[in-house]
N, C-alpha and C positions, 0 to 999 in steps of 0.2 A: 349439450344439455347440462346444466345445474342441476345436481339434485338437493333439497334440504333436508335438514334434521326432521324427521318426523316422517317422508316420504316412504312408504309400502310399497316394494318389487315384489314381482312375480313372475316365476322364469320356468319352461319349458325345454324339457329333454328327450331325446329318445333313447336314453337308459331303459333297462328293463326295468330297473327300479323305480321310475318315473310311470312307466305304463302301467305299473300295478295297483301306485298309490292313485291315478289318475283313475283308476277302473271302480278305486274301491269310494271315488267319488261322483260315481255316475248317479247315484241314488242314497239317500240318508242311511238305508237299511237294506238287506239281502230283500229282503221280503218284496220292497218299493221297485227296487231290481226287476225281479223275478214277475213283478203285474207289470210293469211297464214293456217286459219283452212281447203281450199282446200285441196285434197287429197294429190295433188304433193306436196306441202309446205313441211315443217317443221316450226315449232314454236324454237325458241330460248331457249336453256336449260338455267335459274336463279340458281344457287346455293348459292352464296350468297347473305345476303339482308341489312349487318350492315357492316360500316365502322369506325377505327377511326385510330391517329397516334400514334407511341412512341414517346416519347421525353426522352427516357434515364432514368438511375438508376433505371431499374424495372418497370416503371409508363408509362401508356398512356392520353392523354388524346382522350372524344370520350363524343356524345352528346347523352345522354339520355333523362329522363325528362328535365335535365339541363348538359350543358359543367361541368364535373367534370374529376379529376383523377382518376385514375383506379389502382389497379394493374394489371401488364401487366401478369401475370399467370392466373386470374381470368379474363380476359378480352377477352384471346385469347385459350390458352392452355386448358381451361374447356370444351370448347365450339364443338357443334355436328362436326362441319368442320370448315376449317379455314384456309387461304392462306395467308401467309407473303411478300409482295415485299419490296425492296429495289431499291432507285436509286442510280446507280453506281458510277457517277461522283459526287455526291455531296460533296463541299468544308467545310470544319468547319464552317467558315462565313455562309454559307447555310443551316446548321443546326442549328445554333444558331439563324437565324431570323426564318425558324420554329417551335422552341422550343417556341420563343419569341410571336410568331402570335397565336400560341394553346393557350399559356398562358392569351393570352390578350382577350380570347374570356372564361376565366373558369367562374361557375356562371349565364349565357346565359340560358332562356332557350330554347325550342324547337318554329321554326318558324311557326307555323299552318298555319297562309296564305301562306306561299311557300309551304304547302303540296297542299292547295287549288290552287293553281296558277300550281303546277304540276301534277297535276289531270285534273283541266280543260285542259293544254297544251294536256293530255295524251286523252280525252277525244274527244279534235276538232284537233288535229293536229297542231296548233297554236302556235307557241312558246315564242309566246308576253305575256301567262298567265306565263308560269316560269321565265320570265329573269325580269316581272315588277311587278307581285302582290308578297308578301312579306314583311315582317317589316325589319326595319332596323337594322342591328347588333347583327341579330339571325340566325340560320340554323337551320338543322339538320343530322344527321349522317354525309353522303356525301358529302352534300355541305361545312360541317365545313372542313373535311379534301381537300376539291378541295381547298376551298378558302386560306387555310393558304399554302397551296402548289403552289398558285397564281400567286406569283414573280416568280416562276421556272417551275412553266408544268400547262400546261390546261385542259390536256387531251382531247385533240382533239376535245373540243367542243367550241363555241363565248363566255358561262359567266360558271361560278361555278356553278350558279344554274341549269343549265343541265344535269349536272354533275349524274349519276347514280352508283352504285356498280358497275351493271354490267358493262357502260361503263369503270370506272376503272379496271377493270380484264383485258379486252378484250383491253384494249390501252396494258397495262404493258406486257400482253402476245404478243402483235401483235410486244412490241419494246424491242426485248429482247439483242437490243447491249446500252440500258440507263436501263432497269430495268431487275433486276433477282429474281427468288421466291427463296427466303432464308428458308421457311418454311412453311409446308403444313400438312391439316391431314383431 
């Protein structure tokens, strides 16, 4: 498989750090959580919990302790599961100011207080703690790849920082005449 510049991976672990971030996306909020564990409910299946993008010739970039490149077999292809979109219409100009937005965030590292700010949001419902506590011109995973994708799709939510794996799945599958899964395992 090819992948290109602009392409969104999504990759699955059985880290414990994986099943935590994956839990605390079972539901938007503790609360949501907490009604949904009634009997009639259903709870939200998570499968993935890590995001990042290609930018071509083999390489991703994707934020771990820190914004670095990847290669893109060792990033995605290794890994327990793994789902590849592509947006369809994107124009070269469009991929080169992605490539250009990944690139200018390498080095970064990991935001802590936007973990903290998306915790408490998850915690009271509130969505004031993810879109304002945060450092400035840092992310992590998901919000790196919402943000550089920023000029062209939001995914359906008001800032990047909202932004969750699973809501990326679930937009890309819900629009499937701008995005298609090029590759899955």
């Amino acid at each position: 498989m090819t992948y290109q510049a602009g392409d969104i991976y999504l990759v699955d672990s059985d880290h414990l750090g994986a099943k935590f971030v994956k839990f605390l996306m079972i539901a938007p909020t503790l609360w949501q959580y907490l009604w949904r564990c009634l009997p009639w409910f259903k709870q939200n299946k998570v499968i993935y919990y890590h995001a990042g993008i290609c930018i071509g010739d083999n390489k991703v970039i994707e934020q771990q302790g820190k914004c670095e490149y990847e290669d893109v077999y060792d990033a995605i292809t290794k890994k327990k599961a793994y789902i590849v979109f592509r947006k369809k219409d994107l124009t070269k100009e469009q991929k080169e100011l992605l490539v250009t937005r990944a690139k200018s965030r390498l080095g970064e590292t990991y935001d802590i207080l936007l973990i903290l700010g998306k915790t408490l949001t998850w915690l009271t419902g509130i969505k004031w703690f993810a879109r304002h506590i945060q450092s400035k011109n840092k992310e992590f995973c998901v919000t790196l790849v919402s943000w550089i994708y920023l000029p062209i799709e939001t995914f359906g939510k008001a800032t990047h920082h909202e932004v969750t794996t699973d809501n990326i799945e679930d937009f890309c599958r819900e629009h499937p005449d701008k995005w298609e899964i090029i590759d899955k395992k």
